[in-house]
C-alpha positions as CSV (number, residue, x, y, z in Angstrom):
1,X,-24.3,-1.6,-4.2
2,X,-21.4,-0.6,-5.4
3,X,-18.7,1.4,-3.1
4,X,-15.5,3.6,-4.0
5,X,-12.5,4.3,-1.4
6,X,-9.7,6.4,-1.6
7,X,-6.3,6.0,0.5
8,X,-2.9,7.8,0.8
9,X,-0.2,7.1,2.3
10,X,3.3,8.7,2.5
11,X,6.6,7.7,4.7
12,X,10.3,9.3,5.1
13,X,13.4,7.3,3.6
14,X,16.1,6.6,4.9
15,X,19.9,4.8,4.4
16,X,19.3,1.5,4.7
17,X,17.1,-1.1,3.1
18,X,15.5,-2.9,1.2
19,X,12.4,-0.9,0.2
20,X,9.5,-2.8,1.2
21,X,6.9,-1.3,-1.4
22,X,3.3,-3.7,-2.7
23,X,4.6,-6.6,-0.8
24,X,7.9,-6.8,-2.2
25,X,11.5,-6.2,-0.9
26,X,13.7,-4.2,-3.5
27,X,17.2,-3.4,-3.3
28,X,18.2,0.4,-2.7
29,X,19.9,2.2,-0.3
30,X,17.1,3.6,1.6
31,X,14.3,1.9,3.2
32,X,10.9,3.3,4.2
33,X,10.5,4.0,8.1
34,X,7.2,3.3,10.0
35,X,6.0,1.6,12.7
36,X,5.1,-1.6,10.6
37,X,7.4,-2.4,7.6
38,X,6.2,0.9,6.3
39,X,5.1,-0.7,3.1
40,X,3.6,2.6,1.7
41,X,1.8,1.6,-1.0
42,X,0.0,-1.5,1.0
43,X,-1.1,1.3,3.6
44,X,-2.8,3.4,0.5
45,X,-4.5,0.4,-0.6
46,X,-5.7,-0.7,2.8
47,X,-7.0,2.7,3.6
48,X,-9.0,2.9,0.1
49,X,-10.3,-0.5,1.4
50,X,-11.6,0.7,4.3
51,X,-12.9,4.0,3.3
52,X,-15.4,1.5,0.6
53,X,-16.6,0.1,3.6
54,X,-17.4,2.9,5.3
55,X,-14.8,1.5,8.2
56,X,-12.0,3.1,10.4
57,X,-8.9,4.2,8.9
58,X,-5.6,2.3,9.0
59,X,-5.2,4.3,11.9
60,X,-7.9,3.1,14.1
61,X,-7.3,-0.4,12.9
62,X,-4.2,-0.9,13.3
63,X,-2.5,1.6,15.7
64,X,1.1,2.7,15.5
65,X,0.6,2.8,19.4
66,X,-0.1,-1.3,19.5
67,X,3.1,-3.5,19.8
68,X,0.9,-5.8,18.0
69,X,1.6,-4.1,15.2
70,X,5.6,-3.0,15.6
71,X,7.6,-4.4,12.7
72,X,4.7,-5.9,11.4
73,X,4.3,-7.1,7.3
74,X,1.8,-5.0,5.7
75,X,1.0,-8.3,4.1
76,X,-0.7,-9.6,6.8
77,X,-2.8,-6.2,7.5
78,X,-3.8,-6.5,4.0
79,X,-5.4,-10.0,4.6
80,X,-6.9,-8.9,8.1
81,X,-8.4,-5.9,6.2
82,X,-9.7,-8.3,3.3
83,X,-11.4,-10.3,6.2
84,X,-12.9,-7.1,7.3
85,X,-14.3,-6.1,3.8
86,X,-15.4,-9.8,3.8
87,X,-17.6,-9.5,7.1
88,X,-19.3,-6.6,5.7
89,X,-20.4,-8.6,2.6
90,X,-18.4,-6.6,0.0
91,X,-16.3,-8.3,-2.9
92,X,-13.4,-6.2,-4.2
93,X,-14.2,-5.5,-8.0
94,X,-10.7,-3.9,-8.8
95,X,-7.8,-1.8,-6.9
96,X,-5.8,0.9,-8.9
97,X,-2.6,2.3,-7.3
98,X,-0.2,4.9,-7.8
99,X,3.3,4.9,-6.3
100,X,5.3,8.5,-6.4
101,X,8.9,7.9,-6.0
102,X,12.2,9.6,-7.2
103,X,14.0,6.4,-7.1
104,X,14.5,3.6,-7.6
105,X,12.8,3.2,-11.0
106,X,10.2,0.0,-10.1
107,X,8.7,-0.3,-13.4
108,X,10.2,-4.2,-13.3
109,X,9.0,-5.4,-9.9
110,X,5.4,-4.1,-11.1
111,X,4.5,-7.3,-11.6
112,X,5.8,-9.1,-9.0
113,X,4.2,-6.3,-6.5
114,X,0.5,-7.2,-8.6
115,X,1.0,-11.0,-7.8
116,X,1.7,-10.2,-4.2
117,X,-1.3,-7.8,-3.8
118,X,-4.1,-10.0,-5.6
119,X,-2.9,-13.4,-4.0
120,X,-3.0,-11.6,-0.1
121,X,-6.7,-10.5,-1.5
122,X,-7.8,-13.7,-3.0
123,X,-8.4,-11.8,-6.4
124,X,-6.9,-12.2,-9.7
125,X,-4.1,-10.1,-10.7
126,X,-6.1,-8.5,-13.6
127,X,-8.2,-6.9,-10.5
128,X,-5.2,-4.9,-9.2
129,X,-3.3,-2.5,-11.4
130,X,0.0,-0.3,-10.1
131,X,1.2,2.5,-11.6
132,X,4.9,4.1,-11.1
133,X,5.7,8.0,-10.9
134,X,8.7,10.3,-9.8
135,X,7.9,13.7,-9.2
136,X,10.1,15.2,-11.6
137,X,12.7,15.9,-8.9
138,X,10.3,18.7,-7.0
139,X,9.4,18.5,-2.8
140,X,10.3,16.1,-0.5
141,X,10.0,13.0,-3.1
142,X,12.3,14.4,-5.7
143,X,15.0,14.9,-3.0
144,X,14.8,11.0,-2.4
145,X,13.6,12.0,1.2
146,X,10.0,10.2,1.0
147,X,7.9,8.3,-1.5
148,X,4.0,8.4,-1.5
149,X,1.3,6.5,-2.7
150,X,-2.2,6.5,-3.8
151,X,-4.6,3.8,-3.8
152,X,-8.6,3.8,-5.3
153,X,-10.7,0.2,-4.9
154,X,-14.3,-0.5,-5.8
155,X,-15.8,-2.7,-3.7
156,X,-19.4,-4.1,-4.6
């Protein structure tokens, strides 16, 4: 059987930082705010996860309203998710993401974001594709206000 999921995730910036985006820390003057470390384009790529599996939302999983979870690294709610996937005998067969953000440009931590992402999900980085957009300086993203992302994974 093979399974698609689709997840979404959006959260406000502000002055501070660094911005915690695919399991790595980049410097910029704003950071993401959330209850966790508001790693935005983990959360999309968790909730795509889950939606294959016909499980909960991030929401439900992981509640904004749990201290468990307060400050928490996405990183390790990625993992706990994989195990979750696991349990329900799915594999993941690839992840393709798709950050919207004004700035900073993050075309060079790509990389370094796909090695983070497929080692916390045991796969191999040629599983896990990211992709980079602004949104031509329109809404809430182009005013460097928020930055969204979008996550689909096929899970067999």
């Amino acid at each position: 059987m093979i399974r698609i999921g689709f997840g979404f995730d959006t959260h406000k910036l502000e002055p501070g930082g660094p911005l915690r985006l695919g399991g790595v820390s980049i410097e910029h003057s704003k950071a993401a705010i959330g209850h966790s470390d508001a790693d935005v384009l983990i959360h999309a790529i968790i909730d795509a996860l889950l939606g294959a599996a016909g499980l909960p939302d991030i929401g439900r999983q992981f509640p904004d309203t749990s201290d468990d979870y307060k400050g928490i690294d996405s990183g390790i709610l990625l993992r706990k998710t994989l195990q979750l996937i696991l349990e329900q005998g799915f594999s993941i067969g690839n992840i393709d993401c798709t950050i919207v953000l004004q700035q900073p440009k993050i075309a060079a931590h790509i990389p370094s974001m796909i090695t983070a992402l497929s080692s916390a999900l045991d796969i191999s980085p040629g599983q896990v594709n990211v992709k980079a957009k602004t949104s031509e300086k329109l809404g809430f993203i182009g005013r460097e206000e928020g930055v969204s992302a979008y996550a689909v994974a096929l899970l067999m």
